[in-house]
C-alpha positions as CSV (number, residue, x, y, z in Angstrom):
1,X,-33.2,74.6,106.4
2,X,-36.7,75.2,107.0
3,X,-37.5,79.0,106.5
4,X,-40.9,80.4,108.5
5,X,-43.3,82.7,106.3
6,X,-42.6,85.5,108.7
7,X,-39.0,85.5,107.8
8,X,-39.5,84.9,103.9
9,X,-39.1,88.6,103.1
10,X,-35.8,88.7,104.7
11,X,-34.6,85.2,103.2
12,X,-35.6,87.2,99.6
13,X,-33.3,90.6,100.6
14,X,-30.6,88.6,101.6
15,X,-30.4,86.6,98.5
16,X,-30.9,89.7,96.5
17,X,-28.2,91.0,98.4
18,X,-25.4,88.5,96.2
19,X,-24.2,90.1,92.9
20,X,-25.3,87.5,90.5
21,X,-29.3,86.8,91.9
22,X,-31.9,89.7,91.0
23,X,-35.1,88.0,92.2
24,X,-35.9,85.6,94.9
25,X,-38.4,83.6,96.0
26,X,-38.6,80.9,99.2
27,X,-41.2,78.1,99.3
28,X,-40.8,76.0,103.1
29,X,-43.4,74.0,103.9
30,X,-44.2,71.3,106.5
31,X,-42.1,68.7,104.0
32,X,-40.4,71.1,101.2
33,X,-37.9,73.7,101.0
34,X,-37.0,75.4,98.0
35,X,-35.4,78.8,97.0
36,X,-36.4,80.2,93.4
37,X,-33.9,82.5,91.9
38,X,-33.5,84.9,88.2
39,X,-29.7,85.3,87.9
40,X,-27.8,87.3,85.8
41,X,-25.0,84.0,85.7
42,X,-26.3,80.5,86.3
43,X,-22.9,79.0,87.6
44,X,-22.6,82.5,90.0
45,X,-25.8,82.1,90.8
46,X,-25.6,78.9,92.0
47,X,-22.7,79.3,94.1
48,X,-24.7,82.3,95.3
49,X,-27.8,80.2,96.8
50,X,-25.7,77.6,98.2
51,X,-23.2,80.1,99.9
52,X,-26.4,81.5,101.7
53,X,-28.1,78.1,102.6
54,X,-24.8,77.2,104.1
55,X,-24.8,80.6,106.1
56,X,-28.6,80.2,107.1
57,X,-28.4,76.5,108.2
58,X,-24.7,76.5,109.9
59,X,-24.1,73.5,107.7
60,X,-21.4,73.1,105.5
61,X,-21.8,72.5,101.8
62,X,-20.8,68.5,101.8
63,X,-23.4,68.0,104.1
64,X,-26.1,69.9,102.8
65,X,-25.3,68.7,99.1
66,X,-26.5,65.1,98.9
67,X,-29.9,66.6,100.1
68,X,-30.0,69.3,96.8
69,X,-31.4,69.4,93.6
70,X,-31.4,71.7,91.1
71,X,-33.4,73.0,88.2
72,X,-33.3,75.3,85.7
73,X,-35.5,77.2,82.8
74,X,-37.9,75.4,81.5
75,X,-37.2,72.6,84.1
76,X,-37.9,75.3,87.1
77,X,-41.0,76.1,85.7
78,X,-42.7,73.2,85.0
79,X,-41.6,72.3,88.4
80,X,-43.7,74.8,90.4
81,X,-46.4,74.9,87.9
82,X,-46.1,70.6,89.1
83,X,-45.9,71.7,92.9
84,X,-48.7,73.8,92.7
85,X,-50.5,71.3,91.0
86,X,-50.2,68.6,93.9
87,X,-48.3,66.9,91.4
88,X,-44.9,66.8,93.4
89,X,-46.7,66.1,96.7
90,X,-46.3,63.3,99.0
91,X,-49.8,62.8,98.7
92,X,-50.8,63.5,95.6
93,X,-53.1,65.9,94.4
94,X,-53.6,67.8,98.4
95,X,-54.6,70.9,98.1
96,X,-52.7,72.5,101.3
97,X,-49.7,73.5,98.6
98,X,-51.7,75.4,96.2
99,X,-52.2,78.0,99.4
100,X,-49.1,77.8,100.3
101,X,-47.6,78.8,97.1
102,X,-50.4,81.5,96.9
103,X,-48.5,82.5,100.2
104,X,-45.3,82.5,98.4
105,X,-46.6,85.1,96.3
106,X,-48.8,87.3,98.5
107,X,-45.7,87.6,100.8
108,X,-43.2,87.8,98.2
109,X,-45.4,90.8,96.6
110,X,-44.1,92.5,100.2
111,X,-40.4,92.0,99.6
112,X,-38.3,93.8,97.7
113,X,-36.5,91.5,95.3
114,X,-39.7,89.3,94.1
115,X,-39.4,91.1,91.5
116,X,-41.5,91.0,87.8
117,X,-40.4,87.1,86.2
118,X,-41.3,85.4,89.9
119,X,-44.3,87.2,90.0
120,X,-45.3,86.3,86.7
121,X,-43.7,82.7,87.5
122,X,-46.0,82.1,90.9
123,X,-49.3,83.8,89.0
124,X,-48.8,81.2,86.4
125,X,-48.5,78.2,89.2
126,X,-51.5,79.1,91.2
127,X,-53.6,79.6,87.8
128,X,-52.4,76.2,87.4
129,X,-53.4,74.8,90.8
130,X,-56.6,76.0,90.0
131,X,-57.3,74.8,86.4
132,X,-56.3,71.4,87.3
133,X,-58.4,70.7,90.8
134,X,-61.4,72.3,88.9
135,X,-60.7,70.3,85.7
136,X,-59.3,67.2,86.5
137,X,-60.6,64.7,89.3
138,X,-57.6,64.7,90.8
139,X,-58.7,66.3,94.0
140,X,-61.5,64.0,94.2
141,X,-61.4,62.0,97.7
142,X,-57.8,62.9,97.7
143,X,-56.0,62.9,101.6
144,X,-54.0,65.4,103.0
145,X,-51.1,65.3,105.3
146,X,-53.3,65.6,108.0
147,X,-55.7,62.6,107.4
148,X,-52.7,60.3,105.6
149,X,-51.5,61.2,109.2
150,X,-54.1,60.8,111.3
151,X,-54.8,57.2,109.5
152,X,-51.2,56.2,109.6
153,X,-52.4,56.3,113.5
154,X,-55.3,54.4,113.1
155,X,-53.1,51.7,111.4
156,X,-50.9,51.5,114.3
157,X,-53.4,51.3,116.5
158,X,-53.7,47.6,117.7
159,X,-57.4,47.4,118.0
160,X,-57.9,49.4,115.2
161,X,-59.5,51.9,116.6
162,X,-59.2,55.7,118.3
163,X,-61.8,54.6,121.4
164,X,-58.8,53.6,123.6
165,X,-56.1,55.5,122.4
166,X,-53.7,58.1,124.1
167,X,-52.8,60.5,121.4
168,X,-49.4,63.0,122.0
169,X,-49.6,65.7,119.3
170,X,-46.0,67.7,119.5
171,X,-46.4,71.3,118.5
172,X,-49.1,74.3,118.6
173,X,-48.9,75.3,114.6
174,X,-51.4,75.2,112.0
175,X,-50.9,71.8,111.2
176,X,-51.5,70.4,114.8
177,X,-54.2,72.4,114.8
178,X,-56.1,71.1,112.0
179,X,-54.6,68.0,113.1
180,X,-56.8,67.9,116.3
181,X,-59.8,69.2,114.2
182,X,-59.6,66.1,112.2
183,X,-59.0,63.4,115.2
184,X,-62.0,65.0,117.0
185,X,-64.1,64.3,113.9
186,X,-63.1,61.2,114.2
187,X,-64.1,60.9,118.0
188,X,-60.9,60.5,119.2
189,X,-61.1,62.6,122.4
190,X,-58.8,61.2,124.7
191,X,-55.1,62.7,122.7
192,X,-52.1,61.4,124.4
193,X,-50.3,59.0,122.1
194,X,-47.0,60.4,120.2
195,X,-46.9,61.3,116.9
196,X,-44.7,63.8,114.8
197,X,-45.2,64.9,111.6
198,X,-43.4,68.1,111.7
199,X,-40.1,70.1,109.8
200,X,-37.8,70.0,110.9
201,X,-38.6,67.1,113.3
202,X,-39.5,67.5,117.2
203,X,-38.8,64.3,118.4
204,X,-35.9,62.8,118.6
205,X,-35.8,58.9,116.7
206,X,-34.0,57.5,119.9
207,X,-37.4,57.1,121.4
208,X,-37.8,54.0,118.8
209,X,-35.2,52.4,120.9
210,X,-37.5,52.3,123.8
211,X,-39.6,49.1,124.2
212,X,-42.5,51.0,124.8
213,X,-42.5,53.6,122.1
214,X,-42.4,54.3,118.9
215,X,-42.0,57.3,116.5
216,X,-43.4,58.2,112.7
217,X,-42.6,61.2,110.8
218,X,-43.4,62.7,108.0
219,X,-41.7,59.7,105.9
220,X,-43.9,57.5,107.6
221,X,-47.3,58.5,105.7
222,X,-46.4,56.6,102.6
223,X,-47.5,53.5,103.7
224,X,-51.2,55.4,103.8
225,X,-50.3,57.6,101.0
226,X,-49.3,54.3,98.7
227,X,-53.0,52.9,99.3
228,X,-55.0,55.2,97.5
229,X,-52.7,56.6,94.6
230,X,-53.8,54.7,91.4
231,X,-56.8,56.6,91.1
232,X,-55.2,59.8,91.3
233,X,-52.2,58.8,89.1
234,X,-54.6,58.3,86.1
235,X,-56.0,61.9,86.7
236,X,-52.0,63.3,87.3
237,X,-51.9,62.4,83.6
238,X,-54.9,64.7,82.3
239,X,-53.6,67.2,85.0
240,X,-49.7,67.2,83.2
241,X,-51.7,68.5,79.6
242,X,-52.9,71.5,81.4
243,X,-49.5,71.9,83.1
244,X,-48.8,71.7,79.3
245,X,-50.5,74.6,78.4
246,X,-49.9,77.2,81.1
247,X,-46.2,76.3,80.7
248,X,-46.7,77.4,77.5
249,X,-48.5,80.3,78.2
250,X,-46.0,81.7,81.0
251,X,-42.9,80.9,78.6
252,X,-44.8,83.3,75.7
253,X,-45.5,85.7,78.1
254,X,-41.7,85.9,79.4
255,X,-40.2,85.9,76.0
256,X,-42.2,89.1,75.2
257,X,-40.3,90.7,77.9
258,X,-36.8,90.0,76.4
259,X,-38.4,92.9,73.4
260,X,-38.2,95.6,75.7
261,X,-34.5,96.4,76.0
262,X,-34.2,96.7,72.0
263,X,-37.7,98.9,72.1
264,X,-35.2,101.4,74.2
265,X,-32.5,100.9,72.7
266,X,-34.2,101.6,69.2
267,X,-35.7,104.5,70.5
268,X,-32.7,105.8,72.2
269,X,-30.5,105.3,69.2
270,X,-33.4,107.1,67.1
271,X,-33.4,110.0,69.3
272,X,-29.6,110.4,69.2
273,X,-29.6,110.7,65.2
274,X,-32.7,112.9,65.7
275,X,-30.8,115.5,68.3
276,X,-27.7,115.2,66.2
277,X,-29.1,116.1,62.8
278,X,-31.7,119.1,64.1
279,X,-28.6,120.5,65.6
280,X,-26.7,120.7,62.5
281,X,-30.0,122.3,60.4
282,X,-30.2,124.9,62.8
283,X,-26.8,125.7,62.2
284,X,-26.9,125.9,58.8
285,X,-30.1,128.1,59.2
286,X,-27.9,130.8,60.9
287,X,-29.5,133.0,63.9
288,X,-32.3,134.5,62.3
289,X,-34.5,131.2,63.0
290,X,-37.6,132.6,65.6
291,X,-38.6,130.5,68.7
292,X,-41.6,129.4,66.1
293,X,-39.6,129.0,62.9
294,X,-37.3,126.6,65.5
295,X,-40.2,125.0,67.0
296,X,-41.3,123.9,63.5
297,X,-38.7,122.6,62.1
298,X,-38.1,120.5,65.7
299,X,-41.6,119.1,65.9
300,X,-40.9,118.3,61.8
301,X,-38.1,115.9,63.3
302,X,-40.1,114.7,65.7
303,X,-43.2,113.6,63.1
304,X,-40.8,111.9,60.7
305,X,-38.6,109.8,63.7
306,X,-41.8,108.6,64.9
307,X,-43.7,107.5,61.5
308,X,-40.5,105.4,60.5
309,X,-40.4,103.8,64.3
310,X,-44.0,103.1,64.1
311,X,-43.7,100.0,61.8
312,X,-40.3,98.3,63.7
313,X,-42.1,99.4,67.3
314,X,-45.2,97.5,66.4
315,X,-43.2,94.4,65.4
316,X,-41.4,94.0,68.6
317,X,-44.6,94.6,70.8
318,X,-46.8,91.2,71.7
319,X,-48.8,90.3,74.7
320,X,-47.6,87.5,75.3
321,X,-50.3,85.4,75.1
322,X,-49.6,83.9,71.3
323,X,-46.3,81.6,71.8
324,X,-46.7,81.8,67.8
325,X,-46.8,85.2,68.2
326,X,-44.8,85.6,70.3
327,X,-41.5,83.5,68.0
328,X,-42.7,85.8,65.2
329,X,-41.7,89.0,67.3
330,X,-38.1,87.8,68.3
331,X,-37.4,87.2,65.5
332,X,-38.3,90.7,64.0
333,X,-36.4,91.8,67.6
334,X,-33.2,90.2,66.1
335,X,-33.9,91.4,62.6
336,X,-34.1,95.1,64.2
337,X,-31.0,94.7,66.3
338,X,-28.9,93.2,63.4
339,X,-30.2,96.0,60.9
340,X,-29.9,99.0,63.5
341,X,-27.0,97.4,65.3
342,X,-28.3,97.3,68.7
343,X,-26.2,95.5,70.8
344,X,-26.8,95.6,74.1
345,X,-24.5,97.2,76.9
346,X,-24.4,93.8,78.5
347,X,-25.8,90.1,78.3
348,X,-28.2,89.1,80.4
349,X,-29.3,85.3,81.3
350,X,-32.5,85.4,83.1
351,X,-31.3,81.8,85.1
352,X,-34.9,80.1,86.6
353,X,-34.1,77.9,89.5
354,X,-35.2,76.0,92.0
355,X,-32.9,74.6,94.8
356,X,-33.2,72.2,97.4
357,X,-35.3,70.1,99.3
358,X,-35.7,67.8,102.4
């Protein structure tokens, strides 16, 4: 299921593409894959993102099921504001994520289909990712893949040590790259012992079968990762009050937008009466009226529609960046709809979700 970054655009389009998803997003990395959707139907939608996993992977559904999760609204969010935190990491707190989900939304800016609650969504996560490696100390001595790698070797090593090794690094990616960096920092030179730590995997697990071999994946690097987790645990706690916050902050921010259809529709409706009743003056004014007299009596219209809108348009406009705020303006956006009776042409759930992962 793993989806490169070159093909993330295309991943976006074609889940776009299903009646019920309006935005898409894809996050694959070296041990994560997950696909972000706003639907107009969470149920649809759903059946939506798994028809198209099924149709990228060439798996059916009961086989790719047990391997799903899935979240929703608040749950989504406060799942990639946790990802991009480090928080959801198998080592905790590594700071390779936070660029990849920067990734997510440089490429996704690209794509047709990201469209204005995912940006908003993956600007709020990398704030996030930010706030808490600068704030908290949970970044401090923290490993990454990489090294929780590169000393899972060590620890297999029988003499302890990288002087008489033979180190086999499968692949040519970034992440053997840097992979290599790190060992030659280390002074290990002489690379021709097997290792994997790639997604999907490149060597086969038969090879533990053999006598003389043995292979460790990506699974493998909890037995490092375990080691060295208390310290950062204690600073995951001050890092989930921030979360806190910017959860917070993004949810005020996307409950402004839901103002905007009734601000149209308000308007609109306004307009209507306006049209309507100038017609019928002008009628009753008979065909003497001049182009100024006409002109007049329009603008007049005009004046007095938008004085009485100013008040109710002022109530339904916020920032976003108040949740109190915020709650006060949708409730003056239901007051306006009830009293006006604005009903919209047709319902909208705005369904947050994030699906799957290996």
């Amino acid at each position: 299921l793993a989806v490169p970054q070159d093909q993330w655009p295309e991943a976006i389009q074609q889940l776009c593409s299903y009646p019920h998803i309006e935005e898409a997003a894809v996050l694959s990395t070296c041990n994560r894959m997950e696909i972000y959707v706003v639907a107009l139907s969470h149920n649809r939608g759903v059946r939506e993102v798994e028809e198209w996993m099924c149709q990228y992977s060439g798996l059916a559904l009961d086989e790719l099921r047990p391997h799903l999760f899935l979240l929703k609204d608040q749950d989504a969010t406060s799942h990639v504001l946790q990802v991009s935190a480090g928080l959801d990491s198998l080592v905790l707190g590594e700071g390779q994520i936070l660029a990849q989900v920067k990734a997510v939304h440089e490429v996704g800016s690209t794509a047709k289909g990201f469209g204005r609650h995912l940006k908003g969504l993956f600007m709020a996560a990398i704030t996030a990712g930010k706030r808490v490696r600068t704030e908290t100390s949970i970044a401090s001595g923290a490993v990454s893949v990489i090294s929780a790698a590169a000393e899972l070797a060590l620890m297999k090593i029988p003499t302890g040590s990288y002087d008489d090794a033979r180190i086999c690094i499968i692949g040519a990616g970034k992440m053997t790259r840097l992979l290599v960096k790190h060992l030659v920092s280390k002074n290990c030179t002489n690379m021709r012992r097997l290792f994997d730590i790639a997604v999907p995997r490149n060597v086969d697990s038969d090879i533990n079968e053999l006598s003389t071999a043995h292979v460790y994946n990506v699974d493998d690097l909890r037995e490092v990762v375990d080691a060295n987790k208390d310290a950062r645990n204690r600073a995951a706690e001050e890092a989930k009050e921030l979360l806190k916050e910017e959860q917070s902050s993004f949810e005020a921010w996307r409950d402004s937008l839901e103002t905007v259809p009734t601000i149209k529709r308000l308007r609109t409706k306004a307009e209507d009466i306006r049209a309507q009743e100038l017609e019928k003056a002008i009628k009753k004014m008979g065909e003497g009226l001049t182009k100024k007299q006409r002109r007049a009596v329009e603008d007049l219209s005009r004046g007095i529609v938008n004085k009485m809108l100013h008040g109710p348009m002022q109530s339904l406009r916020s920032d976003g960046s108040d949740a109190r705020t915020v709650n006060e303006t949708i409730v003056n956006m239901h007051a306006l709809e009830r009293m006006f009776d604005l009903k919209p042409e047709e319902a909208t759930a705005h369904v947050w979700e994030a699906k799957g992962r290996d």
